[in-house]
TORVOSE-276361 format. One record per residue: residue in one letter; x, y, z of N, C-alpha, C, O in turn. Coordinates in steps of 0.02 Angstrom, whole numbers, padded with zeros to 5 digits, always signed. Example, Ala and Ser with C-alpha at 12.3 -4.5 7.8 and 13.67 -1.06 7.14 Angstrom:
! residues 2
A+00660-00284+00390+00615-00225+00390+00660-00165+00390+00712-00166+00423
S+00642-00112+00354+00684-00053+00357+00645+00002+00394+00670+00057+00402
END
This chain:
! residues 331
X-00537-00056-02594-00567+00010-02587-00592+00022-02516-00579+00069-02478
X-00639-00042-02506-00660-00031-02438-00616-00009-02370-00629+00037-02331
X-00556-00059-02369-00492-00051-02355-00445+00006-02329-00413+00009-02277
X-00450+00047-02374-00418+00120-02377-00459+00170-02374-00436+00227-02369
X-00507+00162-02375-00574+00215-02334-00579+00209-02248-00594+00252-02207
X-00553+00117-02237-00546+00115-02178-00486+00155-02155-00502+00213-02140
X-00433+00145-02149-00392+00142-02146-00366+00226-02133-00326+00250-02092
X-00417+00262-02196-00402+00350-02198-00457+00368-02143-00454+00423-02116
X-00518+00310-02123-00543+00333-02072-00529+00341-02029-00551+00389-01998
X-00480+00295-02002-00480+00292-01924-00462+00343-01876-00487+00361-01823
X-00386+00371-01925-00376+00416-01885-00438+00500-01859-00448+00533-01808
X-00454+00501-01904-00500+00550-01901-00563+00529-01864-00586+00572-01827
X-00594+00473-01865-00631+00443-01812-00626+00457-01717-00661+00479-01671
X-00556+00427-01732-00497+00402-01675-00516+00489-01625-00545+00498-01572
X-00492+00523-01659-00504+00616-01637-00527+00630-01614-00510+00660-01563
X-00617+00617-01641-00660+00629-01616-00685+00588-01557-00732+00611-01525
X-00655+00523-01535-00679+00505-01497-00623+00483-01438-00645+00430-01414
X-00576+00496-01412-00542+00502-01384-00549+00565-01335-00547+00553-01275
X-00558+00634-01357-00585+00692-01325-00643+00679-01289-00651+00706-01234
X-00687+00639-01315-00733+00627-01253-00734+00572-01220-00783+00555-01187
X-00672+00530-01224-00675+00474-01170-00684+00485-01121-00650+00535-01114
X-00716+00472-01057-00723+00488-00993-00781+00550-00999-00813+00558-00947
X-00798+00591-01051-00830+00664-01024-00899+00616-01025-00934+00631-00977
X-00916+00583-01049-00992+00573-01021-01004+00563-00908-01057+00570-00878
X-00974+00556-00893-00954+00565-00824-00946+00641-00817-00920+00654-00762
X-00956+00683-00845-00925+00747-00804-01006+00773-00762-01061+00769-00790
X-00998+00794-00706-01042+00799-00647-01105+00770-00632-01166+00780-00635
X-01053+00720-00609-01085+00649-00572-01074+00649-00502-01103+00614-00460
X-01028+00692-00493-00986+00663-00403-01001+00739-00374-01001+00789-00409
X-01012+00738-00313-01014+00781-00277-00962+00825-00246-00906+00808-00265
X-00960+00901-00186-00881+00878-00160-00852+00893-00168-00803+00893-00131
X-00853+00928-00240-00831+00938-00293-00740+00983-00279-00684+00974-00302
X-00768+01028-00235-00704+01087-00204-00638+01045-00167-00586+01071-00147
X-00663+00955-00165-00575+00923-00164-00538+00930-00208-00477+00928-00204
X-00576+00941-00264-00523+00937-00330-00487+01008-00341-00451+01012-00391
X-00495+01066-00300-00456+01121-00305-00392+01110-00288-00382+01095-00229
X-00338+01113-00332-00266+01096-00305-00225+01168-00278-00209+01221-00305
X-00217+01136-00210-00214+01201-00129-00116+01213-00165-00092+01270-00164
X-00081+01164-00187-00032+01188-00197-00013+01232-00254-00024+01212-00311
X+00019+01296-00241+00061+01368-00291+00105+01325-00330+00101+01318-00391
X+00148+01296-00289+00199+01262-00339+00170+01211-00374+00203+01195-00423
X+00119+01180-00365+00096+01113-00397+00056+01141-00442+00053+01101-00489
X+00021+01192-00455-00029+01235-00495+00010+01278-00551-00012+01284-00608
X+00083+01312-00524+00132+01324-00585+00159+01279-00626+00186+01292-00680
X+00149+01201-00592+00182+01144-00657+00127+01114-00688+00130+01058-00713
X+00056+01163-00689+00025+01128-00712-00028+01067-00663-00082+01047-00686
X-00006+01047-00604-00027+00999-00580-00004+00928-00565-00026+00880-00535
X+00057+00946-00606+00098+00880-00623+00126+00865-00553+00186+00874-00545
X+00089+00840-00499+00150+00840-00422+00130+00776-00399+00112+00792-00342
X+00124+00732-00402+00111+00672-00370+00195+00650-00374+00215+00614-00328
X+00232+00664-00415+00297+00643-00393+00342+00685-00369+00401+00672-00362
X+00313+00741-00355+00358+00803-00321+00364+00768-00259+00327+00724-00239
X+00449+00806-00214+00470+00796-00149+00469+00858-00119+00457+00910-00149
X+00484+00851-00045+00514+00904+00000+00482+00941+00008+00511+00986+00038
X+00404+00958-00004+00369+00982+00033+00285+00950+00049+00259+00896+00036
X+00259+01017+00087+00209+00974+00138+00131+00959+00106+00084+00929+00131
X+00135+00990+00047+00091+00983+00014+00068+00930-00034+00024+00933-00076
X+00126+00861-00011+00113+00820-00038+00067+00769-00002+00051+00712-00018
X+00049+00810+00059-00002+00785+00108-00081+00779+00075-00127+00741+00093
X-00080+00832+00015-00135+00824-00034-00122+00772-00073-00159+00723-00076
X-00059+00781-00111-00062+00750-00191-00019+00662-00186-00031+00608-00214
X+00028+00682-00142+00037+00588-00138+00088+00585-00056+00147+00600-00045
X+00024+00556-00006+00070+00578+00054+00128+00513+00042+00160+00526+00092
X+00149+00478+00025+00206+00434+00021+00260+00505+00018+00304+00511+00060
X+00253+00546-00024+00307+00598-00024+00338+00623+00053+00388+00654+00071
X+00301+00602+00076+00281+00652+00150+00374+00630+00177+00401+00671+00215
X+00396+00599+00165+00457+00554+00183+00487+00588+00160+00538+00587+00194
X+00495+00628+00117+00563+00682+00091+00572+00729+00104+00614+00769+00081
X+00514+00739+00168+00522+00835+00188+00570+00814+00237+00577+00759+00263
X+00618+00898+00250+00642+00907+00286+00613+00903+00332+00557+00928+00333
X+00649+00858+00414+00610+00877+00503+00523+00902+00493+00472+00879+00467
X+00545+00967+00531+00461+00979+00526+00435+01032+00455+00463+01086+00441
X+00396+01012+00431+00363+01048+00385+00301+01073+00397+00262+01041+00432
X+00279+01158+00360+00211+01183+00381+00212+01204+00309+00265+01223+00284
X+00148+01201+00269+00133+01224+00217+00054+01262+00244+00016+01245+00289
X+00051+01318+00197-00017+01363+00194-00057+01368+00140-00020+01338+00100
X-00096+01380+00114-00109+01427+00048-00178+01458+00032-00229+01433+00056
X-00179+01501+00001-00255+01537-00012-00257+01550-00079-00211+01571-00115
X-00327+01532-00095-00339+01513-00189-00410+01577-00183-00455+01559-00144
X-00420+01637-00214-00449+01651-00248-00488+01646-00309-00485+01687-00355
X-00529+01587-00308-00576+01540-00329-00605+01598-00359-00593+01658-00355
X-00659+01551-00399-00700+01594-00453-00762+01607-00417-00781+01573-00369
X-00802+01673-00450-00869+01704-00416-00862+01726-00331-00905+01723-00287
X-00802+01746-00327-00795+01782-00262-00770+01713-00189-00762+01720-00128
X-00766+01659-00229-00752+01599-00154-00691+01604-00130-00646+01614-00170
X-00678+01600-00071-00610+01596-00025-00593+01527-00037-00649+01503-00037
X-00550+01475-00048-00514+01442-00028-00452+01430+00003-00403+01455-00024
X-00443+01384+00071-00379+01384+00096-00354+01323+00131-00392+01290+00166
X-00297+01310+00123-00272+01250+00149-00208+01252+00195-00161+01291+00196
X-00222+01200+00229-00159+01207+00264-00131+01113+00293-00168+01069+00313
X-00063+01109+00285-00044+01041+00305+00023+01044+00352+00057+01095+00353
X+00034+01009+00376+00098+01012+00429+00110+00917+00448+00067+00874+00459
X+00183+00911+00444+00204+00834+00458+00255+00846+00496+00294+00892+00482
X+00263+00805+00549+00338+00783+00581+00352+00734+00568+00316+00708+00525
X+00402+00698+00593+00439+00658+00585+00420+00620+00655+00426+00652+00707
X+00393+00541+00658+00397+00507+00708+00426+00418+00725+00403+00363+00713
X+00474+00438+00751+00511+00384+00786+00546+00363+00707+00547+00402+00660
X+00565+00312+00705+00615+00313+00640+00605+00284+00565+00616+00224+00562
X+00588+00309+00514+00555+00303+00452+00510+00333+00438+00488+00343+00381
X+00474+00365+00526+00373+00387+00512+00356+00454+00530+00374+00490+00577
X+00314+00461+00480+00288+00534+00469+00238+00536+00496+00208+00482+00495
X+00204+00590+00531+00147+00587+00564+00124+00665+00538+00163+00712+00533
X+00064+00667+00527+00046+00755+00508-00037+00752+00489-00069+00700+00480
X-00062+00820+00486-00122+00831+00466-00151+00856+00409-00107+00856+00366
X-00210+00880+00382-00194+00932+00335-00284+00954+00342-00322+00920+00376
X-00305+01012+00304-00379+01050+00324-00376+01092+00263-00332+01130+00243
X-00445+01071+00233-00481+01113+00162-00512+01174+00175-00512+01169+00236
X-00535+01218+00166-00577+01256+00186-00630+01294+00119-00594+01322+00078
X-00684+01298+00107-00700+01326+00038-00780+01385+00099-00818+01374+00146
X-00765+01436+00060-00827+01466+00083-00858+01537+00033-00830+01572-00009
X-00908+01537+00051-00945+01578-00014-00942+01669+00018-00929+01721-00013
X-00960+01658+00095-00963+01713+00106-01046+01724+00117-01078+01673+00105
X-01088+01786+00139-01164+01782+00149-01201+01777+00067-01168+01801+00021
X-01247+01755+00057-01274+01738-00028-01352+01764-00011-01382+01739+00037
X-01378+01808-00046-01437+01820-00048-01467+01787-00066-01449+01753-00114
X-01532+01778-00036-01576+01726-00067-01623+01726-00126-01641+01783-00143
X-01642+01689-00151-01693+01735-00216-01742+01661-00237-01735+01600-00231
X-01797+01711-00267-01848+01647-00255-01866+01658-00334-01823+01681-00371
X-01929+01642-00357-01945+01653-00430-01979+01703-00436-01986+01733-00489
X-02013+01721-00369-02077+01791-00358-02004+01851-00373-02003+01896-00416
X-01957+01837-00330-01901+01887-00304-01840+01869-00310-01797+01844-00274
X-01847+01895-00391-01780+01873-00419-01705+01911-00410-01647+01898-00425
X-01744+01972-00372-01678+02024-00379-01660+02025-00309-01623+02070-00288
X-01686+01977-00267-01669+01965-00192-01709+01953-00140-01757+01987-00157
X-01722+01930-00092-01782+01911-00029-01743+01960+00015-01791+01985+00046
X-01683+01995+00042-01651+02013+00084-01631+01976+00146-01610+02000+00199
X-01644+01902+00128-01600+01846+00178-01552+01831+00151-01557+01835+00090
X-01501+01814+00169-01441+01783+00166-01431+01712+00202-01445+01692+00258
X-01402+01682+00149-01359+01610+00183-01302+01605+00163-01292+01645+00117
X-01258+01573+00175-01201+01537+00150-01190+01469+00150-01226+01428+00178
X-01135+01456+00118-01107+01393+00091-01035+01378+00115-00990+01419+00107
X-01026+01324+00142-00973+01314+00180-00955+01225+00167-00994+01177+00163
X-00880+01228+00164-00844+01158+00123-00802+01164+00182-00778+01218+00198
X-00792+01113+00212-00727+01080+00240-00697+01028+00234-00729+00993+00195
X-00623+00987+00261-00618+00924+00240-00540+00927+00294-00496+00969+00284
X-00539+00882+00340-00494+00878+00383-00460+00808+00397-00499+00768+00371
X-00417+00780+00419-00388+00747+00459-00328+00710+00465-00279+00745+00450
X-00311+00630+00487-00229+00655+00496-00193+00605+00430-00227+00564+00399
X-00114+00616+00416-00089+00590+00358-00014+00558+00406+00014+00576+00458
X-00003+00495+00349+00032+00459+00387+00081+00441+00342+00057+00438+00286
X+00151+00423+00341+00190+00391+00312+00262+00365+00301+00310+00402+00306
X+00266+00307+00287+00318+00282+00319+00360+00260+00248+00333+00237+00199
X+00431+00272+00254+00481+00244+00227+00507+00189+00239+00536+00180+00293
X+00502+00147+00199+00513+00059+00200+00590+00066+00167+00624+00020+00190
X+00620+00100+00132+00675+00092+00126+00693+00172+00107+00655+00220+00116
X+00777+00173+00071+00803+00225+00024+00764+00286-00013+00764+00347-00018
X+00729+00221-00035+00704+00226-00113+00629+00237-00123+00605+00282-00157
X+00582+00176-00079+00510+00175-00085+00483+00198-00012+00505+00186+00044
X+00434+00231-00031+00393+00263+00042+00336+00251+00003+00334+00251-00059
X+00284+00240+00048+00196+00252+00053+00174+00285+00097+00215+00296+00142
X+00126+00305+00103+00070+00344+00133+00002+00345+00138-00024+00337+00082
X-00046+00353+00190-00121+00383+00151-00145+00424+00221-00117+00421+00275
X-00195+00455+00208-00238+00483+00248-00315+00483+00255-00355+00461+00214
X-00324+00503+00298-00406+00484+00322-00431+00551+00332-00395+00584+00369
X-00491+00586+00305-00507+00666+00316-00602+00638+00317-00635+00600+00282
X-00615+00681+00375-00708+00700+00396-00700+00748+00325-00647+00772+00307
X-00763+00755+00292-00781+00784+00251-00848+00828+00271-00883+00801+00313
X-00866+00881+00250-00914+00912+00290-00964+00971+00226-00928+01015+00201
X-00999+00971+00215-01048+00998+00170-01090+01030+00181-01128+01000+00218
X-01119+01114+00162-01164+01133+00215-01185+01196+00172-01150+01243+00154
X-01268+01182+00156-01284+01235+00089-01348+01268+00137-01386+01225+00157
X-01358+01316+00151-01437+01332+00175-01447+01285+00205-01394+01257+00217
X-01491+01257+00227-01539+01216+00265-01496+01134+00241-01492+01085+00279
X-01476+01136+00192-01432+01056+00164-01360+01034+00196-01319+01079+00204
X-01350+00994+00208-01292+00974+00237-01266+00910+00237-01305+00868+00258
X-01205+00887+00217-01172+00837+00225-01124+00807+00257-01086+00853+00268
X-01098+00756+00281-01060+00729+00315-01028+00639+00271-01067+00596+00251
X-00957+00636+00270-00940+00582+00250-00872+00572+00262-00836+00609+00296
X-00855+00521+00233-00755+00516+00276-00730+00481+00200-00767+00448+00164
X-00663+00496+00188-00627+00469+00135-00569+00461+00134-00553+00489+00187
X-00527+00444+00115-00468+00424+00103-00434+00434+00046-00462+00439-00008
X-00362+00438+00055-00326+00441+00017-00250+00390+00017-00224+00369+00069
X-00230+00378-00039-00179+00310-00030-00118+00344-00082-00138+00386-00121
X-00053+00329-00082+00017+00359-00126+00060+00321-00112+00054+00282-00064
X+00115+00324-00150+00168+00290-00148+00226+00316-00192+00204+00329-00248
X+00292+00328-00185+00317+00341-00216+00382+00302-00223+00403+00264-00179
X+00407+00312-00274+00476+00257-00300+00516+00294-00312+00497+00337-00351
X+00587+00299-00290+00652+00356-00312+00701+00303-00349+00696+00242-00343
X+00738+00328-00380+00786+00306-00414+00865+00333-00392+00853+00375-00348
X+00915+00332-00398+00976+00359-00411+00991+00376-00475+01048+00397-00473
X+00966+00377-00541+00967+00405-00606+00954+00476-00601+00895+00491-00609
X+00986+00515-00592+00962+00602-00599+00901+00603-00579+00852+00621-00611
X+00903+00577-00504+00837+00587-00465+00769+00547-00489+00730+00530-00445
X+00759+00537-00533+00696+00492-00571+00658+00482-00495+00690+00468-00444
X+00577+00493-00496+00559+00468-00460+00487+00446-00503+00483+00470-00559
X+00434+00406-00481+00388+00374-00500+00311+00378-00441+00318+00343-00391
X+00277+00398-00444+00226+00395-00400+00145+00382-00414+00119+00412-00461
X+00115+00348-00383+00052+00336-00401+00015+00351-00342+00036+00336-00286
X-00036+00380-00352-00089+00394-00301-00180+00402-00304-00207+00434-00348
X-00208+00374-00263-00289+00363-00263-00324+00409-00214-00337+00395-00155
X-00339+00469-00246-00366+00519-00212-00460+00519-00210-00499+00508-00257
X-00479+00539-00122-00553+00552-00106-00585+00468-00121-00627+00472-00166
X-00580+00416-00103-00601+00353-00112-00636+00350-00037-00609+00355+00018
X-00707+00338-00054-00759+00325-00003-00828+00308-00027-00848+00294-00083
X-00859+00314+00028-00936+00305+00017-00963+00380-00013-00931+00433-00015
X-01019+00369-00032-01056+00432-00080-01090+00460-00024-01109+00439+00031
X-01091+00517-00057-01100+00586+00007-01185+00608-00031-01202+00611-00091
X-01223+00619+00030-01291+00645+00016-01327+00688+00048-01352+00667+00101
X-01345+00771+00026-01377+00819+00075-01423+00789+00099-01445+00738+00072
X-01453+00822+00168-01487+00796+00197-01507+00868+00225-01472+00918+00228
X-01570+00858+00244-01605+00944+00276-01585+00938+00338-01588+00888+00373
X-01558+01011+00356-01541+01027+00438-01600+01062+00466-01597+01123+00459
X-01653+01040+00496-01689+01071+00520-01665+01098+00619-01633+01073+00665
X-01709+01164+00606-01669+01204+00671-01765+01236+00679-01812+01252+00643
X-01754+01232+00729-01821+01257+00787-01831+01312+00729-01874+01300+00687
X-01800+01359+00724-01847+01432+00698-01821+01420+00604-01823+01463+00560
X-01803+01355+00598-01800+01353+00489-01854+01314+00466-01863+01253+00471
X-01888+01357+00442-01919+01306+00363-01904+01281+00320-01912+01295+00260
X-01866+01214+00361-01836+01164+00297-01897+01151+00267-01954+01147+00290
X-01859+01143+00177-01893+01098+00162-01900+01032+00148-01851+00996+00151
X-01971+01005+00127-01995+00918+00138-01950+00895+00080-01983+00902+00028
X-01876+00867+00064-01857+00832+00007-01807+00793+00010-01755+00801+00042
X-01830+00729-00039-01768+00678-00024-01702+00710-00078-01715+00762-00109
X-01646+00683-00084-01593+00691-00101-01572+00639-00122-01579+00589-00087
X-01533+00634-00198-01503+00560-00207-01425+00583-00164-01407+00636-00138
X-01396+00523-00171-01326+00521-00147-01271+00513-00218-01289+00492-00273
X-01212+00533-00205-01166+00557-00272-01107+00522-00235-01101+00509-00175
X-01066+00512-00285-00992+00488-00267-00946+00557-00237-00972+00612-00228
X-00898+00545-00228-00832+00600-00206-00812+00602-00285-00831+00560-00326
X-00782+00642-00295-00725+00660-00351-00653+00598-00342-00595+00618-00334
X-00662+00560-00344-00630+00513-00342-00568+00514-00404-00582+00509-00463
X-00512+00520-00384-00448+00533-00441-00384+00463-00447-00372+00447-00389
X-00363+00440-00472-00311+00395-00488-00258+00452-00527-00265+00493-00573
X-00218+00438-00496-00148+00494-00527-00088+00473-00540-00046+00474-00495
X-00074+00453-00595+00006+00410-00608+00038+00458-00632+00019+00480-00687
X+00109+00497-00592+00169+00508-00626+00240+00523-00617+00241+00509-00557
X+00299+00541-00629+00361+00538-00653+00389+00615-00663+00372+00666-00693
X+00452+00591-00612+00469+00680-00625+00559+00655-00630+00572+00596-00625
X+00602+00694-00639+00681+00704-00635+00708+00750-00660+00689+00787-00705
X+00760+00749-00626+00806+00829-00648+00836+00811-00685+00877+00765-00681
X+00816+00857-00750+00827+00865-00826+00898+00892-00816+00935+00861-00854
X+00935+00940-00776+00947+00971-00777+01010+01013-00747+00997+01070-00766
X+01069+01017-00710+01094+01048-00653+01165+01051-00680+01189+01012-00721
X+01187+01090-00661+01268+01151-00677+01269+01208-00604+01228+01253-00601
X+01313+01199-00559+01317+01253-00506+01263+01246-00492+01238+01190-00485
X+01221+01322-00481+01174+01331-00441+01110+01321-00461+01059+01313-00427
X+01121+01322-00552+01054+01301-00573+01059+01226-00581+01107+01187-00586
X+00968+01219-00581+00926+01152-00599+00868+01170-00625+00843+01226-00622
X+00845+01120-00653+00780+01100-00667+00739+01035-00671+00763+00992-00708
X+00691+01022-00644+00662+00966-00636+00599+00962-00681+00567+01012-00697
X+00588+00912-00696+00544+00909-00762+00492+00874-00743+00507+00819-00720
X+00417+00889-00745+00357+00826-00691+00317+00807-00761+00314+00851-00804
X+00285+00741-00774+00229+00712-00809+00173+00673-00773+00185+00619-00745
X+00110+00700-00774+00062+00672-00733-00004+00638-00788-00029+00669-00835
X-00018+00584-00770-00091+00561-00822-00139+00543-00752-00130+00503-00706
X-00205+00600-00768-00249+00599-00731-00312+00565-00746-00348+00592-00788
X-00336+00497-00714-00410+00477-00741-00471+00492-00673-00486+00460-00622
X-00493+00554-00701-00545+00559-00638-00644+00517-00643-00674+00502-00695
X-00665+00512-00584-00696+00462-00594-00784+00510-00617-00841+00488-00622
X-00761+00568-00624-00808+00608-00666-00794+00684-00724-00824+00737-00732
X-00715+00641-00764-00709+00693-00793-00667+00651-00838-00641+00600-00816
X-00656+00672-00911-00634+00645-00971-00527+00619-00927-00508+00628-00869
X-00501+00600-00963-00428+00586-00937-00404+00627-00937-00444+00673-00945
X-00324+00654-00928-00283+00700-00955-00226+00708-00920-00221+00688-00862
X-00173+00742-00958-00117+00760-00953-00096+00815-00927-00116+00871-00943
X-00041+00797-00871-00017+00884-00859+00060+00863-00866+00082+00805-00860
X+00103+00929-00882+00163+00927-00891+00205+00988-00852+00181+01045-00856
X+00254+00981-00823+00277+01042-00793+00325+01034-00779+00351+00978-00774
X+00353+01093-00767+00436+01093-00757+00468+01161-00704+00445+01218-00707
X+00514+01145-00665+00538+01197-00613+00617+01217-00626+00661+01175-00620
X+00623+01252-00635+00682+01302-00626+00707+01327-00563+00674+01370-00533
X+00766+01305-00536+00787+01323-00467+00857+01366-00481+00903+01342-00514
X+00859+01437-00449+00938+01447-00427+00938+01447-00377+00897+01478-00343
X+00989+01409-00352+01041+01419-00258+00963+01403-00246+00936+01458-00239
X+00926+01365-00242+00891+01355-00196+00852+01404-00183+00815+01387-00137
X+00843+01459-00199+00814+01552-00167+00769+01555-00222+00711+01552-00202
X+00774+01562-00286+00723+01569-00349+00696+01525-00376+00742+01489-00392
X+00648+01501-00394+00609+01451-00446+00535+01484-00482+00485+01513-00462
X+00557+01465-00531+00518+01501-00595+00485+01455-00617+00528+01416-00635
X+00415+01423-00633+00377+01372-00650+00333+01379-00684+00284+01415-00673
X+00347+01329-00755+00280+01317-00795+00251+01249-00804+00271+01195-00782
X+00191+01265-00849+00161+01191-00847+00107+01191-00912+00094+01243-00943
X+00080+01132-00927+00043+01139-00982-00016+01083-00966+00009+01027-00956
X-00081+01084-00961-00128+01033-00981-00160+01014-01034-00193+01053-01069
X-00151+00947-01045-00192+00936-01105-00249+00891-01079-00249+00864-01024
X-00287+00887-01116-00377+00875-01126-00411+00905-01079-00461+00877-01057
X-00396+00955-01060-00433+01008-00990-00482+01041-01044-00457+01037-01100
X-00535+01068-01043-00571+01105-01083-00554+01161-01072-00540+01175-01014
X-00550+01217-01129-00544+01281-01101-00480+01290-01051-00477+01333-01007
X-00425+01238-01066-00383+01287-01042-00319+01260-01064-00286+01211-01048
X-00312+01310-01107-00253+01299-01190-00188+01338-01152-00130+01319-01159
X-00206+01388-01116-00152+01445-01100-00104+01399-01030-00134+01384-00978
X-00055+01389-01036+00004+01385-00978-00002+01407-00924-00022+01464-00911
X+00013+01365-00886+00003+01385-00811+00092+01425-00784+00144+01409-00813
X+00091+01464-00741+00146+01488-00750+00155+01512-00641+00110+01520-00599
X+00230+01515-00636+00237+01500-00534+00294+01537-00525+00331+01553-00571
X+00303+01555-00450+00365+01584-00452+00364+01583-00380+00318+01607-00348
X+00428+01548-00349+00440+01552-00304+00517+01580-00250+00576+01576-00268
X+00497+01601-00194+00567+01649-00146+00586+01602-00100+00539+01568-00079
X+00629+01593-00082+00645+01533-00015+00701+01615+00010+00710+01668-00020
X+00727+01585+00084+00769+01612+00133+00779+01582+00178+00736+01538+00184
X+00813+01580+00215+00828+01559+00299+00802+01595+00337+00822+01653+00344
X+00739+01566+00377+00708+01602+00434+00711+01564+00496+00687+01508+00498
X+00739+01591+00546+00737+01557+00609+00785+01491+00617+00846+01501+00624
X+00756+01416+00617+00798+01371+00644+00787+01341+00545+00823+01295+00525
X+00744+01371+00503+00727+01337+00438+00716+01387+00388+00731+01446+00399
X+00688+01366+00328+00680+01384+00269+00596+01418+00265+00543+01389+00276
X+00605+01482+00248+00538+01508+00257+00525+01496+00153+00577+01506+00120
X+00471+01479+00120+00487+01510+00064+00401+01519+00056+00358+01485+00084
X+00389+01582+00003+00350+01602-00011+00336+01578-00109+00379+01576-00153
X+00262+01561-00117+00240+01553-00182+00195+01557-00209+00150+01518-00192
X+00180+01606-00266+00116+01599-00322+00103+01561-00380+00158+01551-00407
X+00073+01543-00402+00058+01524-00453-00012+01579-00482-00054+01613-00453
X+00004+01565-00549-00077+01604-00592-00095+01537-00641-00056+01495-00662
X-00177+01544-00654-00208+01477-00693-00276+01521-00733-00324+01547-00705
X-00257+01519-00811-00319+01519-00833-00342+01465-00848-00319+01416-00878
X-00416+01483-00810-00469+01422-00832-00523+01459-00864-00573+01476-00832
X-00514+01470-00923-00554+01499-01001-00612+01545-00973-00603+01604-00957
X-00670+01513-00970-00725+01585-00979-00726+01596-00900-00767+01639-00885
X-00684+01562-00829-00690+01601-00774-00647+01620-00758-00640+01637-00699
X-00586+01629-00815-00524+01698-00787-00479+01680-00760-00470+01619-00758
X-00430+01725-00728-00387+01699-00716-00380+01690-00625-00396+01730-00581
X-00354+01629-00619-00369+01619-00520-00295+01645-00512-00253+01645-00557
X-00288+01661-00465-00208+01671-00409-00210+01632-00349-00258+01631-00311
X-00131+01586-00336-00142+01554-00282-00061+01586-00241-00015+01601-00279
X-00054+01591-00194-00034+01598-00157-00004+01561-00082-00048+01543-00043
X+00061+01550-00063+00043+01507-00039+00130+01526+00015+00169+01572+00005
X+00135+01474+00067+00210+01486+00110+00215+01423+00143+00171+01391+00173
X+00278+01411+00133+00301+01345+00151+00368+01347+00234+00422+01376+00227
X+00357+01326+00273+00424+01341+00307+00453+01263+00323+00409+01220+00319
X+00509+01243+00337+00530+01169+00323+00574+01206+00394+00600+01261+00394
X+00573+01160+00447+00658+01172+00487+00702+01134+00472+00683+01080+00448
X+00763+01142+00478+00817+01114+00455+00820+01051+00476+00800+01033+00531
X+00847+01010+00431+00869+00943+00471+00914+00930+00514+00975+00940+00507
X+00869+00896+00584+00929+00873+00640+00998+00834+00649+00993+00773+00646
X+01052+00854+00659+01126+00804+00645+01094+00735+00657+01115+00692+00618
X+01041+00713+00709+01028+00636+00713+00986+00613+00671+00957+00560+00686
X+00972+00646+00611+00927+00631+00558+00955+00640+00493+00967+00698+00475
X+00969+00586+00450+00975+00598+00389+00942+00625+00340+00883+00612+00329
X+00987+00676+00298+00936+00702+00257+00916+00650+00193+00954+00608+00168
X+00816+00671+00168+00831+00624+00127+00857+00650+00052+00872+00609+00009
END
């Protein structure tokens, strides 16, 4: 008896506690605006890009990729964040001396002027401050063979609320594995790994900081394992299929899944799905234009993301790749 009470328990146990693996961690880490993902195309599959190639935005998600862009690559993008915030990113890599990638990349998050309000004056003081996020510096990576490339980068981190302000440095580490099986590729990556970041008062001749200590918080620290290949190809169409398992170091685990649709290289249509995200059941959905501009490939891309009770974000974004040189193989 006992037995089969167990037994009809578990699974139903199992349910309930699996959904909150990891959520006792949710906002613990500081910083927080690394975890906005700057890529359109990586935001239409859902997120699933740590094994995506060929472009520059893998300078975020796993620079080992950085080895599959065409010559020189420039990526952009601007995220219309929730409660009125700008976000924008931008990354660019060349190619140096033979196997090595050399490139940069820069976060930007800003609020814009914020009225101030106290408890006397709740409906405003008529001062203004703002809030300002940055995160900069350079990304590196080299192809050891065909098949396997690594990468990581090093970025100043920069924090800056009213009178509060931070400063810290972090890192990032990737690697990716290709196959000759209908492209199969494999990638793992350790995103924002550093020391813990802690405001500290900026006092200035004419501010009334105030007298207070501050604890110190971790980064958003991410581990990202996943697997992508083309499901898919006849003539001009393809499709490539991505699976990502995310364990962040202040948020429950989870899954993203996504998939791209290419014709001739010019159209791609992109969806994606997360699971254990709270509040956000609905599909992520992308669409992207490529052309020949100049000596390369100009292409333009959106993605849209609901994230439940704050709506829906739009990202936006343009990629230009120049063509590859006759003394350079493509990869």
């Amino acid at each position: 008896m006992w037995r089969k009470l167990l037994v009809l328990s578990l699974p139903a146990a199992w349910s309930q506690i699996l959904p909150n693996l990891g959520g006792q961690r949710m906002g613990i880490s500081a910083l927080t605006f690394l975890r906005i993902d700057p890529s359109p195309r990586a935001v239409g599959m859902a997120g699933a890009a740590v094994a995506l190639k060929g472009d520059p935005f893998a300078a975020y998600w796993n620079a080992g990729a950085l080895t599959h862009s065409p010559d020189i690559s420039v990526g952009a993008s601007h995220t219309f964040w929730i409660a009125g915030l700008d976000y924008s990113y931008l990354a660019l890599s060349v190619p140096w001396r033979k196997s090595h990638r050399m490139g940069l990349q820069a976060q930007f998050l800003t609020s814009g002027p914020i009225e101030r309000r106290t408890e006397y004056q709740s409906t405003g003081t008529g001062e203004y401050f703002t809030a300002t996020y940055w995160a900069a510096g350079p990304v590196y990576a080299y192809e050891f063979s065909d098949r396997f490339s690594a990468g990581g980068s090093f970025k100043v981190v920069r924090e800056q609320l009213d009178f509060f302000q931070a400063t810290t440095w972090l890192v990032d580490l990737g690697f990716l594995y290709q196959t000759d099986v209908r492209d199969f590729r494999f990638g793992v990556s350790v995103l924002n790994f550093g020391p813990n970041s802690r405001l500290r008062v900026r006092r200035g001749k004419d501010e009334a900081a105030p007298d207070v200590s501050l604890s110190s918080y971790p980064a958003p620290t991410l581990f990202a394992l996943g697997a992508a290949i083309k499901a898919f190809e006849k003539g001009a169409h393809r499709i490539d299929a991505a699976l990502q398992l995310n364990h962040p170091n202040d948020y429950s685990e989870n899954l993203r899944f996504g998939a791209e649709y290419a014709y001739a290289g010019v159209l791609f249509i992109r969806v994606g799905q997360k699971v254990g995200v709270k509040e956000q059941y609905i599909p992520t959905a992308g669409l992207g234009l490529a052309r020949g501009f100049g000596r390369g490939r100009l292409r333009i891309d959106y993605a849209a993301e609901w994230i439940g009770r704050l709506g829906l974000q739009h990202r936006i974004g343009i990629v230009w790749q120049k063509e590859v040189s006759s003394s350079r193989s493509s990869s």
